[in-house]
C-alpha positions as CSV (number, residue, x, y, z in Angstrom):
1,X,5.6,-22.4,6.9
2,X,9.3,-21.6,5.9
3,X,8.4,-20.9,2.4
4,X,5.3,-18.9,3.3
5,X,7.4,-16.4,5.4
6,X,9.5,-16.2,2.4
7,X,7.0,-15.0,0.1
8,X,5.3,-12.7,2.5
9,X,8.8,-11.1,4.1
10,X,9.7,-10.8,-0.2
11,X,6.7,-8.9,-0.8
12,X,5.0,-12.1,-2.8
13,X,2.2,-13.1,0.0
14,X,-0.1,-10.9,2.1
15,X,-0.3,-12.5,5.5
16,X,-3.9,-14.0,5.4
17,X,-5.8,-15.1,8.2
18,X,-4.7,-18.6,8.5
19,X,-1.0,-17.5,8.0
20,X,-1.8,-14.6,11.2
21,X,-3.2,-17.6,13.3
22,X,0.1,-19.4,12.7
23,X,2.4,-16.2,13.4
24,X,0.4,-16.1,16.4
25,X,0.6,-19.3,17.9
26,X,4.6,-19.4,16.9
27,X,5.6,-15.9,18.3
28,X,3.2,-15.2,20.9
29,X,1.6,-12.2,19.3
30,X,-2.0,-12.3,18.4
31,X,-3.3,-13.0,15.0
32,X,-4.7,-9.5,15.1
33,X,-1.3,-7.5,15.2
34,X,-0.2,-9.5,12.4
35,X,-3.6,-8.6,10.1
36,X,-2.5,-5.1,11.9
37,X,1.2,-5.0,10.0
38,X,-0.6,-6.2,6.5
39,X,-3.5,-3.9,7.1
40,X,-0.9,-1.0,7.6
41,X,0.9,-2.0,4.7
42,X,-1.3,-2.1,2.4
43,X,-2.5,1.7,3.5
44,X,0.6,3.3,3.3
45,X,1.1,1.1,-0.3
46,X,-2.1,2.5,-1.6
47,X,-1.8,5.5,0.0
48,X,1.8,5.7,-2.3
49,X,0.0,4.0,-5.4
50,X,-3.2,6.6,-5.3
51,X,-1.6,9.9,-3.6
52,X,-1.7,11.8,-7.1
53,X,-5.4,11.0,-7.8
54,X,-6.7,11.6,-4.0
55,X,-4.7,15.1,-4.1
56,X,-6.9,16.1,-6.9
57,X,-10.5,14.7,-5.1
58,X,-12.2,17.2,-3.2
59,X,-13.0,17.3,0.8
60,X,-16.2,17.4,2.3
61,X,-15.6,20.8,3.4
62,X,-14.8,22.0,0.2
63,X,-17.9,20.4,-1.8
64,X,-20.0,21.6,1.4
65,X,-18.5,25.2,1.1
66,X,-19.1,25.9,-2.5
């Protein structure tokens, strides 16, 4: 479990399902927050990755309008 916090804390490993259950059960949290935090990271990391090419895409209320 040691080396699997590693990875994930060094940005190597997402935390997975199994790992969530095992956070879980350690800390006292539930699984679901800790799909939360990776679920929230990887937003804000694709949100970073993709920001040029979504500023360029259209809203709905802009296609709609025209």
């Amino acid at each position: 479990m040691a080396r699997r916090v590693t990875q994930i804390l060094k940005g190597r490993r997402r935390i997975a399902a199994d790992t969530a259950l095992r956070l879980s059960r350690y800390f006292g949290k539930s699984a679901e927050f800790w799909l939360g935090i990776q679920d929230e990271f990887d937003l804000r990391d694709q949100e970073d990755e993709l920001s040029e090419e979504l500023s360029r895409n259209p809203r709905a209320g802009q296609v709609i309008g025209s």
